[in-house]
C-alpha positions as CSV (number, residue, x, y, z in Angstrom):
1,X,-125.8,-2.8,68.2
2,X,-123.1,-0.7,66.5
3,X,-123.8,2.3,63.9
4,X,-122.0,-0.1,61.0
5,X,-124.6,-2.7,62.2
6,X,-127.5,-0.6,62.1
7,X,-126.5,0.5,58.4
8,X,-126.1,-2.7,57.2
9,X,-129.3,-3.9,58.2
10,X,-130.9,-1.2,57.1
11,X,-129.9,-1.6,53.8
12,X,-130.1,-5.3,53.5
13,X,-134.0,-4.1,54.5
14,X,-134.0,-1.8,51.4
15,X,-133.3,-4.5,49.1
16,X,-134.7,-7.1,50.5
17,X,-138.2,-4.7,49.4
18,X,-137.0,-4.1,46.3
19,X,-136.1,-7.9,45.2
20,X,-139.9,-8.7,46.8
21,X,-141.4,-5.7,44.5
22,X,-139.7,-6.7,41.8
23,X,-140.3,-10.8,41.9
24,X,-143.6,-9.6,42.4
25,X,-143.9,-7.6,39.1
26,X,-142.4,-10.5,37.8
27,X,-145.0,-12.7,39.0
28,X,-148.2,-10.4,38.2
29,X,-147.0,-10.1,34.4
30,X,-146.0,-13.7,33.2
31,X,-149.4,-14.6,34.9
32,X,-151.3,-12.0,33.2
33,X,-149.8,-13.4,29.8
34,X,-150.9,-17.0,31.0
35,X,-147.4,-18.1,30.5
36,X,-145.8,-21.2,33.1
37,X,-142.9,-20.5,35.4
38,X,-141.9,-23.6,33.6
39,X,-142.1,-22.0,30.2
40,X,-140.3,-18.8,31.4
41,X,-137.3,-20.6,33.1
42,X,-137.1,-22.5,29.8
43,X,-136.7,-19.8,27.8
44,X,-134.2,-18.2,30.3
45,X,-132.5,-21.4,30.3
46,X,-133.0,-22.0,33.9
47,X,-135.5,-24.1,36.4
48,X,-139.0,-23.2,37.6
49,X,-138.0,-23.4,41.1
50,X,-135.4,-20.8,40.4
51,X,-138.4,-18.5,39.0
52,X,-140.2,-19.4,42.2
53,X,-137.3,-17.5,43.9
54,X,-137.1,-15.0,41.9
55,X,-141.1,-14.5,42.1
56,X,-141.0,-14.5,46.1
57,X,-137.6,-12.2,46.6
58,X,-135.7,-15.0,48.4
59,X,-133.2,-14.8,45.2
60,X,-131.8,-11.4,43.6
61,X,-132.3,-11.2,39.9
62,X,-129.4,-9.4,37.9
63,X,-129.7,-7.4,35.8
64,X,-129.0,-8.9,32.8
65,X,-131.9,-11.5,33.8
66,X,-134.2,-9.2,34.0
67,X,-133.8,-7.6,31.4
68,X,-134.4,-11.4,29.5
69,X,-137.4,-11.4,31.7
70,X,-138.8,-8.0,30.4
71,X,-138.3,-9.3,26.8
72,X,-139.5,-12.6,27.8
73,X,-142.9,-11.0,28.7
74,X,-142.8,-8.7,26.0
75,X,-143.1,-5.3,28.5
76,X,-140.7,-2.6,29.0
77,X,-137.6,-3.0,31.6
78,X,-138.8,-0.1,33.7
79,X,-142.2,-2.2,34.5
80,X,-140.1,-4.1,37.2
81,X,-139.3,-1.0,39.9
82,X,-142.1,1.3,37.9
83,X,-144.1,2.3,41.5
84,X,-141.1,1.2,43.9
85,X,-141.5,3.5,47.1
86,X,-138.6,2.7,48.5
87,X,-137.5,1.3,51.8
88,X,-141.6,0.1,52.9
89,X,-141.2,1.6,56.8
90,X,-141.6,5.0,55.2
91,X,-144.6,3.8,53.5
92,X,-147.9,2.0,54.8
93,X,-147.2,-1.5,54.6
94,X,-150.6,-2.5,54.5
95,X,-151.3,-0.5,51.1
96,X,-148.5,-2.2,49.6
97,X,-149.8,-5.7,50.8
98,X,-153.3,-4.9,49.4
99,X,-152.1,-4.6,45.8
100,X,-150.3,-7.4,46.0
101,X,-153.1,-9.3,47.1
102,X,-155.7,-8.1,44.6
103,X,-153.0,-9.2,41.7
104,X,-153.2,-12.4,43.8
105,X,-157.0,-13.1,42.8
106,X,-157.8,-15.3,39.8
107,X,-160.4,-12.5,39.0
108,X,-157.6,-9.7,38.7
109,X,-155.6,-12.1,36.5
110,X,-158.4,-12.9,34.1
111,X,-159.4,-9.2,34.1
112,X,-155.9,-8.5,33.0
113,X,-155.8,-11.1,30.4
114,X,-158.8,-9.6,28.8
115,X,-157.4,-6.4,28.6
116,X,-154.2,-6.7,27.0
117,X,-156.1,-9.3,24.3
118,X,-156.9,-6.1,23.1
119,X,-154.9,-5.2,20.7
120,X,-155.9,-1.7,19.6
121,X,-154.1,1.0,22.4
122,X,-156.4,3.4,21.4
123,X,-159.3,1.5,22.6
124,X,-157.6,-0.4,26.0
125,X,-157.1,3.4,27.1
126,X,-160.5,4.6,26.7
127,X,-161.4,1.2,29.0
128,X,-159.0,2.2,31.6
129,X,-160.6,5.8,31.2
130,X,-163.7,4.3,31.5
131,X,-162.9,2.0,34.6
132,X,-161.2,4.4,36.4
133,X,-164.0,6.9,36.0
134,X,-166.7,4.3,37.4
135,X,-164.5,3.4,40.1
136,X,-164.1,6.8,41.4
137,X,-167.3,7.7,41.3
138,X,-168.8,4.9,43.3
139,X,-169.3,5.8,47.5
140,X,-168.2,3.4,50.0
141,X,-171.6,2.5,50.4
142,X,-172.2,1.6,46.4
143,X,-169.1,-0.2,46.6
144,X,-170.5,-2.3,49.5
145,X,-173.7,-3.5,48.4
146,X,-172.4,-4.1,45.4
147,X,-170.5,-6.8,46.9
């Protein structure tokens, strides 16, 4: 394999991970807001399946469309690549797969509902402040029988 080759792959690698992180962002908000792929592409004026790309990585999303999207789900543009790492071989892959998996679970997604119902900033912080603190202080033993 050439040195032009080796570029080029690496950098179609690069953005492959970003498009995945991104369709993923995609993904976790419209389904924390309880809103369809159908009802999104309608509003964007294209199909669910092509949300379903978008959602997965397999299709790049300009970036005029996401910037619909953001206003779409009513969240800043800089929520979409907020947390990118870059290319994932310099980072553990298996972290990144975790979060995405726990945004996966129903009980993440009704957790996340619940939290931005509430409409008072002042009080969601002081949740987060609250969860965060409980979480850390829990041992991996707490956190096990817990379960």
């Amino acid at each position: 394999m050439t040195e032009y080759s080796q570029v080029k792959t690496s950098k179609k690698s690069r953005s492959g991970d970003l498009d995945f992180y991104i369709g993923s962002r995609v993904k976790s908000r419209r389904s924390a807001l309880g809103i369809s792929q159908d009802k999104l592409g309608s509003y964007l004026g294209i199909t669910f399946q092509q949300i379903q790309k978008y959602e997965k990585g397999a299709n790049r999303i300009s970036a005029s469309t996401l910037y619909s999207i953001a206003n779409a789900l009513s969240i800043d543009f800089s929520y979409f690549v907020d947390g990118y790492q870059g290319c994932s071989s310099m980072h553990d892959e298996n972290a990144i797969s975790y979060e995405f998996n726990n945004l996966k679970k129903r009980e993440s997604i009704e957790l996340l509902r619940a939290y931005y119902k509430i409409l008072n900033p002042a009080l969601r912080k002081k949740i987060l402040d609250m969860i965060k603190a409980f979480s850390s202080s829990l041992s991996k033993d707490e956190e096990t029988s817990l379960r």
